[in-house]
SEBADO-604959 format. One record per residue (C-alpha): residue number from 1; chain; x negated, y, z. Coordinates in steps of 0.05 Angstrom, whole numbers. Example, Ala and Ser with C-alpha at 12.3 -4.5 7.8 and 13.67 -1.06 7.14 Angstrom:
<sites>
{site 1 A {-246 -90 156}}
{site 2 A {-273 -21 143}}
</sites>
This chain:
<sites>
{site 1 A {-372 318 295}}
{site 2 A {-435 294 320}}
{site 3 A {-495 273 280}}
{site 4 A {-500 206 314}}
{site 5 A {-422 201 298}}
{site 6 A {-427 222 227}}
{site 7 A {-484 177 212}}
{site 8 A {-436 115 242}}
{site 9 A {-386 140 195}}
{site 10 A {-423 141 139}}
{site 11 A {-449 73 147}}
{site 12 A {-386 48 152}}
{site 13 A {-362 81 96}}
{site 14 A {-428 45 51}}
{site 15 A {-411 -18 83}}
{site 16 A {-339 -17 62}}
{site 17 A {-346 9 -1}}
{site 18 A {-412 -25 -22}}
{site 19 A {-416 -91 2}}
{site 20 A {-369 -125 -56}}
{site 21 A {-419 -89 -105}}
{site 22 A {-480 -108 -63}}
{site 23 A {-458 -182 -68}}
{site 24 A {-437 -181 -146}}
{site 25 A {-508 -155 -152}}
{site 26 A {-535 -208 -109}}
{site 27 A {-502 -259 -133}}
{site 28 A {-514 -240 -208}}
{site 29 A {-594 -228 -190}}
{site 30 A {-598 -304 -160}}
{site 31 A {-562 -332 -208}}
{site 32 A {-619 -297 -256}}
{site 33 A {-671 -315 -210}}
{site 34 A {-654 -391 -207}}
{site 35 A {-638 -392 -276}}
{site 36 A {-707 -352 -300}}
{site 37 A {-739 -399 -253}}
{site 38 A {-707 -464 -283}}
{site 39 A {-722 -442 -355}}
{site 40 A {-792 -436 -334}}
{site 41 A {-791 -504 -297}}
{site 42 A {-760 -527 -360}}
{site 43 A {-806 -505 -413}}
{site 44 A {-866 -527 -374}}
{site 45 A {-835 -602 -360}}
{site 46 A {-822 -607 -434}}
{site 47 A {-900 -580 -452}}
{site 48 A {-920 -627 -394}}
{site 49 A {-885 -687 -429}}
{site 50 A {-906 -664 -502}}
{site 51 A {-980 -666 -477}}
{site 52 A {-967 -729 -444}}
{site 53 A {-950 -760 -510}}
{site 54 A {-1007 -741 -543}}
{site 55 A {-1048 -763 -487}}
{site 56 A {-1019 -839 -493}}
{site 57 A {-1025 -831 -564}}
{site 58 A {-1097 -820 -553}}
{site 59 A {-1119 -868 -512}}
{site 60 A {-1080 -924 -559}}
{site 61 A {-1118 -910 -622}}
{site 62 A {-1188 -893 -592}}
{site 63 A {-1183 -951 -538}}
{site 64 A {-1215 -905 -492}}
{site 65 A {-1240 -948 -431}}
{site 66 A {-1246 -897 -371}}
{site 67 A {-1319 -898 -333}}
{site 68 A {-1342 -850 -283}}
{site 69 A {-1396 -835 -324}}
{site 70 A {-1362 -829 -395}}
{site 71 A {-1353 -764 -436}}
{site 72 A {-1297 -768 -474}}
{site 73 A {-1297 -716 -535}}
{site 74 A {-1225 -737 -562}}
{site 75 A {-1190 -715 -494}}
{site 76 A {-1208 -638 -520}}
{site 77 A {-1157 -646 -563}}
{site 78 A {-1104 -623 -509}}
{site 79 A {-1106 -553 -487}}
{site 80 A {-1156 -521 -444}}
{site 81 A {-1104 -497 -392}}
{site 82 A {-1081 -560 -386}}
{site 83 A {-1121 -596 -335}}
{site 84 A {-1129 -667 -330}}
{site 85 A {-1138 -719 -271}}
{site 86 A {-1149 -796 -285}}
{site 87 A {-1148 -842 -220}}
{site 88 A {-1162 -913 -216}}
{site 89 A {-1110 -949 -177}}
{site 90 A {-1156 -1002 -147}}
{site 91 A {-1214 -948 -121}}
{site 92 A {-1155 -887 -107}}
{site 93 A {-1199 -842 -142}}
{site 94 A {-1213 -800 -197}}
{site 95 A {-1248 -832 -260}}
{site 96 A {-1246 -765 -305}}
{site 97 A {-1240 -709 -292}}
{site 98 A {-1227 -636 -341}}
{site 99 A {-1203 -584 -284}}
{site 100 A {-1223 -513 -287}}
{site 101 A {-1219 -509 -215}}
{site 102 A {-1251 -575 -181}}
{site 103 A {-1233 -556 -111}}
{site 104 A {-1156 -566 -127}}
{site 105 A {-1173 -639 -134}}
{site 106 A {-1217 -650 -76}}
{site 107 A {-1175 -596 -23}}
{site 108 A {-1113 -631 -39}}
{site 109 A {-1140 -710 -40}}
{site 110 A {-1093 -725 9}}
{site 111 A {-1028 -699 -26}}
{site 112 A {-1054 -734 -88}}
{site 113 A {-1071 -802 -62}}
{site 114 A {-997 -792 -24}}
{site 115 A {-968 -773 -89}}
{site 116 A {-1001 -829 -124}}
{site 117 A {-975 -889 -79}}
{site 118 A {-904 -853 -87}}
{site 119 A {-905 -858 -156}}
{site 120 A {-852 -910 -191}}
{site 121 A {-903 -941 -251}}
{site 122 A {-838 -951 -291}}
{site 123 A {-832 -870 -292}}
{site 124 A {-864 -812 -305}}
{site 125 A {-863 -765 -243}}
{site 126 A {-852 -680 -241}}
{site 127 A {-881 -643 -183}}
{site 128 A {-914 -575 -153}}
{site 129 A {-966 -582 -112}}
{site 130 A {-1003 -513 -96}}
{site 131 A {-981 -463 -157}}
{site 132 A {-995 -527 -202}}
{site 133 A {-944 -571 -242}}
{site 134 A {-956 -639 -242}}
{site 135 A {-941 -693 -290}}
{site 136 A {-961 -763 -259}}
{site 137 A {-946 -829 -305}}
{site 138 A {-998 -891 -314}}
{site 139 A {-1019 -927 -370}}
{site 140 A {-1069 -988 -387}}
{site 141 A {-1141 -997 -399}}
{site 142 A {-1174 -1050 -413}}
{site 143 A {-1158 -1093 -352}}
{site 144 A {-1148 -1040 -310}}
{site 145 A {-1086 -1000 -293}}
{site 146 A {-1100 -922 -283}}
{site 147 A {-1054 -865 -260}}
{site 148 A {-1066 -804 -297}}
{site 149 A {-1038 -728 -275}}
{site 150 A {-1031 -673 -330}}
{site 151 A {-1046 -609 -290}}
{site 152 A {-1011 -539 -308}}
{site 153 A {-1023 -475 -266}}
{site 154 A {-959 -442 -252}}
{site 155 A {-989 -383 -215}}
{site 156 A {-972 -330 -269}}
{site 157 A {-902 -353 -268}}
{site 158 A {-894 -348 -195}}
{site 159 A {-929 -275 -193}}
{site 160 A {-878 -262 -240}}
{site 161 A {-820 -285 -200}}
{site 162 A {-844 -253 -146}}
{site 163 A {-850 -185 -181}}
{site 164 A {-776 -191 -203}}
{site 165 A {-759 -209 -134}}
{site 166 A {-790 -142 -113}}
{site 167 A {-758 -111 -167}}
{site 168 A {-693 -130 -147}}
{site 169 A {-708 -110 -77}}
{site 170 A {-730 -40 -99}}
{site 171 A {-662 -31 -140}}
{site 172 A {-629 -55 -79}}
{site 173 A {-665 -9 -39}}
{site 174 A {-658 53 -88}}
{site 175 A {-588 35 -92}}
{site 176 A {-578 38 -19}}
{site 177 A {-617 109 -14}}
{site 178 A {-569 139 -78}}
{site 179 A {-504 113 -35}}
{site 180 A {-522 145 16}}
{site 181 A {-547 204 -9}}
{site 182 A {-483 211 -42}}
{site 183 A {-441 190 12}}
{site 184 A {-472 236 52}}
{site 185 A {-461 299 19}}
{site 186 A {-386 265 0}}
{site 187 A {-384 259 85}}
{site 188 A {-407 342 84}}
{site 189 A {-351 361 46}}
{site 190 A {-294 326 77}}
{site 191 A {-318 348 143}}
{site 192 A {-315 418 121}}
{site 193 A {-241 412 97}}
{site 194 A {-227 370 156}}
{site 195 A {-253 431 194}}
{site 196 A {-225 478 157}}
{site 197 A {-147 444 163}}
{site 198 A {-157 434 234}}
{site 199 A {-169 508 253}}
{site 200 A {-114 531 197}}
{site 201 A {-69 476 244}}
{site 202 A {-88 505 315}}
{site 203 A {-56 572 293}}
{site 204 A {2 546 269}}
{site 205 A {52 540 328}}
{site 206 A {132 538 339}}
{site 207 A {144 605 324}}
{site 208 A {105 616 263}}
{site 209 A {123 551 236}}
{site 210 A {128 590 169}}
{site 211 A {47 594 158}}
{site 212 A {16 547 118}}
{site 213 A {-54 513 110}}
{site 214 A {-104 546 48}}
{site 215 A {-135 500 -7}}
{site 216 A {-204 528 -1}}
{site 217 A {-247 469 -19}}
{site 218 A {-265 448 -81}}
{site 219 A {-256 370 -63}}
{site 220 A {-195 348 -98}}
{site 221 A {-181 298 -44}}
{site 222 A {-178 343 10}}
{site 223 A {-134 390 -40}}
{site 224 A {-85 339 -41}}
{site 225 A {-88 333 34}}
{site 226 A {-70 398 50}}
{site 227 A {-15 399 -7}}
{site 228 A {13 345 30}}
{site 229 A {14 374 103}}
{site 230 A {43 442 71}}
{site 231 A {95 399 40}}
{site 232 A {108 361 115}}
{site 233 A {109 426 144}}
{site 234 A {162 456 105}}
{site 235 A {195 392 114}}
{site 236 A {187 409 193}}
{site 237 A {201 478 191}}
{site 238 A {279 461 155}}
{site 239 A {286 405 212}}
{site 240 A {276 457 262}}
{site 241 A {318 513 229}}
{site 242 A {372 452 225}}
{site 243 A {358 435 294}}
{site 244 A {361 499 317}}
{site 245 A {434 520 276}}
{site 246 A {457 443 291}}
{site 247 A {452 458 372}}
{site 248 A {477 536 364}}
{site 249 A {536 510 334}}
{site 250 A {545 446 380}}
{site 251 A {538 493 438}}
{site 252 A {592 541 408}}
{site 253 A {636 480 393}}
{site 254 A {641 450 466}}
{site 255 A {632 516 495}}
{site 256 A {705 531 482}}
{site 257 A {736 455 502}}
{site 258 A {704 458 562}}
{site 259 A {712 528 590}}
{site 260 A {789 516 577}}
{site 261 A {781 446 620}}
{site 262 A {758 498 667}}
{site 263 A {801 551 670}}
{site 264 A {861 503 667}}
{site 265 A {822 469 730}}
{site 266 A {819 534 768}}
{site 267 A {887 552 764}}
{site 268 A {922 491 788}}
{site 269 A {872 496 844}}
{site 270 A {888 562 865}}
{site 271 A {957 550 874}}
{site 272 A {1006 495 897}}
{site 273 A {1050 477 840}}
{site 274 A {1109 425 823}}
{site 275 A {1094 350 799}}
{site 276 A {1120 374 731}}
{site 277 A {1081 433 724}}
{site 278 A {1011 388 744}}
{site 279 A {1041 335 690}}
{site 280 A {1045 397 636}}
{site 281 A {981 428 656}}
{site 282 A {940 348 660}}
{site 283 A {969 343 595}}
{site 284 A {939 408 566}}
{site 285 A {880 384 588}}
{site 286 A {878 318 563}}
{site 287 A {885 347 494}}
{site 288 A {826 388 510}}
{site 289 A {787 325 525}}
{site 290 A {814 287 475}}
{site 291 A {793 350 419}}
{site 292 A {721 345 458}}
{site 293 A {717 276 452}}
{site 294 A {728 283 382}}
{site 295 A {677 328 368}}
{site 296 A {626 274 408}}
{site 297 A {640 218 363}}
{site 298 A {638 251 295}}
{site 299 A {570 281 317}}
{site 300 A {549 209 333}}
{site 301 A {555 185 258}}
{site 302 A {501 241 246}}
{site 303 A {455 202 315}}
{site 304 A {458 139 274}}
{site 305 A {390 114 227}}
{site 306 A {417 102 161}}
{site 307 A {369 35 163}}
{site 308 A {411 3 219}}
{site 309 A {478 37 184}}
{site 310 A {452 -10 118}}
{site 311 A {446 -74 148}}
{site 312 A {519 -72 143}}
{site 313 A {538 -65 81}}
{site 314 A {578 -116 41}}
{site 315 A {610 -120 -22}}
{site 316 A {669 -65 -20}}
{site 317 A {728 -73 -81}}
{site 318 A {726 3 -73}}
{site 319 A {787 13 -116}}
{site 320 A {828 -35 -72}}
{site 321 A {812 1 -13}}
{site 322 A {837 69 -39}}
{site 323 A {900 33 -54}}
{site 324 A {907 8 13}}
{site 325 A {892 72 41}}
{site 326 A {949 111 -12}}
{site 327 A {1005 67 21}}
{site 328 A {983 85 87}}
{site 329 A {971 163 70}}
{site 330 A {1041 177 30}}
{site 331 A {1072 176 92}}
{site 332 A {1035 244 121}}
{site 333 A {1056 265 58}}
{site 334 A {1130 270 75}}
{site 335 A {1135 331 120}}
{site 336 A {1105 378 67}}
{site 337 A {1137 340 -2}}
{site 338 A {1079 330 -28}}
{site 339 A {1070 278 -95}}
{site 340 A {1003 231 -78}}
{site 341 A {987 200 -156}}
{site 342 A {943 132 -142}}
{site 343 A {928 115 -211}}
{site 344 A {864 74 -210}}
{site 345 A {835 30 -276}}
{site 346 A {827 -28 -227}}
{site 347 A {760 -46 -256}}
{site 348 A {736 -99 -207}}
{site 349 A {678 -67 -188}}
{site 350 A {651 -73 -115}}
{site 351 A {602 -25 -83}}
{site 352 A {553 -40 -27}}
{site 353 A {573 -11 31}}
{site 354 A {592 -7 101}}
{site 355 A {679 -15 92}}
{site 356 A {698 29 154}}
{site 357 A {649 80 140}}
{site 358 A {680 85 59}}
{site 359 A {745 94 100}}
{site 360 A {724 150 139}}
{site 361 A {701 179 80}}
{site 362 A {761 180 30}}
{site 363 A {810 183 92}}
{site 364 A {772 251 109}}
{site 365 A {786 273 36}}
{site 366 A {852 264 22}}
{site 367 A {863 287 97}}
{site 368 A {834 351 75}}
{site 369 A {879 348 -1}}
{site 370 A {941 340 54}}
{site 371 A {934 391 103}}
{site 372 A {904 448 56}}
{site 373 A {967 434 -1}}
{site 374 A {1015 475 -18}}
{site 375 A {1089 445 -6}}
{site 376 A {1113 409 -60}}
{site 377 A {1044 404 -84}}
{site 378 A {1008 345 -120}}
{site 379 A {947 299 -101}}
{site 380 A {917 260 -156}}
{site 381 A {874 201 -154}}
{site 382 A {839 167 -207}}
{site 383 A {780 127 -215}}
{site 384 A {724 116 -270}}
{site 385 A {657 79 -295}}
{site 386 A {595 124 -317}}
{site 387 A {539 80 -326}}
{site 388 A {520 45 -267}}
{site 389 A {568 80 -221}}
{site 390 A {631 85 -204}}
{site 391 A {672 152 -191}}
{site 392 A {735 165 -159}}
{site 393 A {761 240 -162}}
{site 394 A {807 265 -112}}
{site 395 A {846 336 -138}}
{site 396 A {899 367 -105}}
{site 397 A {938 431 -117}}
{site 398 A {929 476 -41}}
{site 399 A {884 535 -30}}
{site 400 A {820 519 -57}}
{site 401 A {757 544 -36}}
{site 402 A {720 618 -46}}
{site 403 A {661 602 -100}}
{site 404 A {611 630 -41}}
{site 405 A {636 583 5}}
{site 406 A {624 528 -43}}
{site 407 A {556 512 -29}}
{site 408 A {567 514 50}}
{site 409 A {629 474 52}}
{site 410 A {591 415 78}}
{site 411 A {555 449 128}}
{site 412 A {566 425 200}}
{site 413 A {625 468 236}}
{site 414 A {630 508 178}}
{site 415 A {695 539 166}}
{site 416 A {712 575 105}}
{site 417 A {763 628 140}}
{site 418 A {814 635 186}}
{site 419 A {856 586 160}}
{site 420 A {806 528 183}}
{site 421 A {794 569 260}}
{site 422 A {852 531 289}}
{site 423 A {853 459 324}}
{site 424 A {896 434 268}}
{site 425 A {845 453 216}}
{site 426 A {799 405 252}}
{site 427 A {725 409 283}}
{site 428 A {690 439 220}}
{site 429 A {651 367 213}}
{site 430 A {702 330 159}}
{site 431 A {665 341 92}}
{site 432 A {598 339 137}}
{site 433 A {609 267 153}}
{site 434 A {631 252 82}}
{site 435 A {571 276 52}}
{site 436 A {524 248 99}}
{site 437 A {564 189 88}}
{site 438 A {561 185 22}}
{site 439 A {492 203 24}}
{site 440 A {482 143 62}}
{site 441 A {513 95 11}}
{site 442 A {464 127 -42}}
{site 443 A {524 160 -79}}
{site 444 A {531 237 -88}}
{site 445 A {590 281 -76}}
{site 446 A {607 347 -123}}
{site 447 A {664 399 -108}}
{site 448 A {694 434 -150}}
{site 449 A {746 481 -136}}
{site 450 A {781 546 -165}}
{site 451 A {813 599 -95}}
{site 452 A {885 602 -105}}
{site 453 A {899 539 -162}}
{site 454 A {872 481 -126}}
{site 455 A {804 434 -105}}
{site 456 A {770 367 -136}}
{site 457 A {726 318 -97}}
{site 458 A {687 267 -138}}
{site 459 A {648 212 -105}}
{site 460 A {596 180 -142}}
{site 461 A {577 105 -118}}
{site 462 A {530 54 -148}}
{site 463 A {561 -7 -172}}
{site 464 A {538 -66 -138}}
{site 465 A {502 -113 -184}}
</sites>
């Protein structure tokens, strides 16, 4: 990555993260700023007004009459730093004067005189004028009415607002720096993992989907990342072993339909033959499409995103459906005199769940609890609550299943021995469907069966609440 890209990044990455906390701090210094600043204003008004009091007081007991050329000793009384301005109204100008600093009064003649025919008699008036707080009022003497303006330099309060506005824009500034100081180095080393996964990723290819990525940086983030893609890419590598056995099998499984279509093709084309024996032979290879056909729809189901499967599932009396499906089942179970027991609790309970695909499910079982029986044999069906779900076991008395075979029985065209290598047996995708099925309707499916005595399929289902 670039410098000029990096640095991009990086100032993204301060703006995004920083900007809430550079506001809070903004908003928290102004409001301390204003507030500082108010106090101040606040303080001084109230010193302004106390000083104003003792002024009035002051000129009501000593009857001070104001003349340009009068020293008055009593006005010392008030505070050196406060400065004081007396202004006849008739001549708009001062009478007495105590400032420190006469130039304020004559450089800013203008504002005062503008002040002065601004100000309401009825009301004492609060301004700044120059670094100096003002207190304007008026009061009597004699026959005369004078305007007098208590004086109070601010200018130390201002330098000291404007050092803690500096202040706060060093902190801001410092603050700025450390982020991206920090950011910076944070920037360093995720670049180096980033690095460090993508050359670890260009070696890993189709065939050696088997290698994984080494944690070698210390960043726990970037740990976590490549714990992740390791964990994606066994996820990956199983999809493609799956693939892989899915389409060996697929192409083993309508190899054999269709090379039969074939050969059955071949023959009646190399010879003339009678309408019957075209009828027989069209025949045989109907069944042969039919048995592909078959095979293309149950591998369908497997095509299908559960998500879309979902948004068709209703409330399914589960137990009423098995019923339904018993009556319609005992006949198959005629040619081989076997006993099918229904004996569900008839609890009520409804699942959630596609109906036709809970069909294809429990018809696929007891299909299976049919064909693989012994004659005379027995199928039992019962059903039962365990917690929040609601089981219904399947046993039967036929061949049962090797204990090795047990684990693979759901495979996809898996076929336990040469008892299931015939057409009758079926495709090898029955218990496939039903535990993808089942799968589907967030339920589980266990096996359990003993070679020789007999099998038991259990499907778990949550109850719909």
């Amino acid at each position: 990555m670039t410098n000029f890209k990096k640095n991009n990044l990086i100032f993204l990455i301060l703006v995004r993260n920083n900007i809430r906390n550079f506001l809070a701090l903004g908003i928290i210094f102004s409001g301390v700023f204003f507030l500082t600043s108010s106090l101040f204003k606040n303080y001084i008004d109230k010193e302004l007004a106390s000083q104003a009091a003792i002024f009035q007081y002051l000129l009501k007991e000593e009857g001070i009459v104001f003349d340009p050329d009068t020293n008055i000793d009593y006005l010392d009384l008030l505070p050196v730093r406060l400065d004081i301005l007396v202004i006849d109204t008739e001549a708009k100008k001062p009478v007495y004067v105590e400032i420190n600093d006469n130039s304020f009064v004559f450089s800013n003649a203008k504002v005062l005189t503008k002040l002065i025919k601004n100000t309401d008699l009825k009301k004492n008036l609060y301004t700044t004028v120059e670094n100096k707080r003002l207190l304007i009022g008026n009061f009597v003497s004699g026959d005369k009415m004078y305007i007098y303006a208590l004086i109070r330099d601010i200018s130390d309060i201002n330098l000291y607002l404007s050092w803690l506005l500096i202040t706060f824009a060093i902190i801001i500034l410092l603050a700025i720096i450390f982020n991206y100081y920090n950011t910076n180095n944070m920037m360093d080393t995720l670049l180096m993992g980033v690095d460090e996964i993508t050359n670890s990723a260009h070696d890993i290819k189709g065939k050696n989907l088997s290698k994984r990525i080494e944690i070698t940086s210390s960043n726990e983030s970037i740990g976590n990342l490549i714990s992740t893609l390791n964990s994606m890419l066994d996820r990956v590598e199983n999809s493609f072993i799956r693939i892989n056995e899915f389409t060996d099998n697929v192409s083993h499984e309508l190899k054999t339909p269709i090379m039969s279509i074939k050969s059955m093709i071949e023959v009646e084309l190399s010879n003339e033959r009678t309408k019957e024996e075209y009828q027989e032979d069209l025949g045989k290879v109907l069944v042969e499409v039919n048995w592909l056909n078959s095979i293309i729809q149950k591998l369908l189901i497997f095509t299908k995103n559960p998500e879309s499967l979902e948004e068709h599932f209703r409330p399914v009396n589960l137990e009423k459906m098995i019923l339904e499906l018993c009556e319609f089942m005992d006949i198959l179970t005629l040619e081989k005199e076997i006993t099918l027991n229904c004996q569900l609790e008839d609890h009520e309970i409804e699942v959630l769940g596609d109906e036709s695909l809970l069909r294809d499910v429990f018809l696929n079982i007891i299909s299976n609890a049919i064909k693989y029986n012994k004659d005379g044999g027995e199928i039992n069906i019962t059903s039962f609550v365990l917690g929040n779900k609601i089981g219904i076991r399947i046993s039967d008395t036929g061949i049962g299943i090797k204990d090795k075979n047990l684990k693979k029985i759901t495979e996809r065209f898996f076929r336990e021995d040469k008892v299931r290598t015939t057409k009758k047996s079926g495709s090898g995708l029955g218990l496939s469907i039903v535990s993808h099925l089942v799968e589907v309707h967030n339920g589980t499916l266990e096996i359990e069966s003993t070679e020789g005595v007999g099998s038991a399929f259990t499907v778990y289902l949550p109850k719909f609440r």
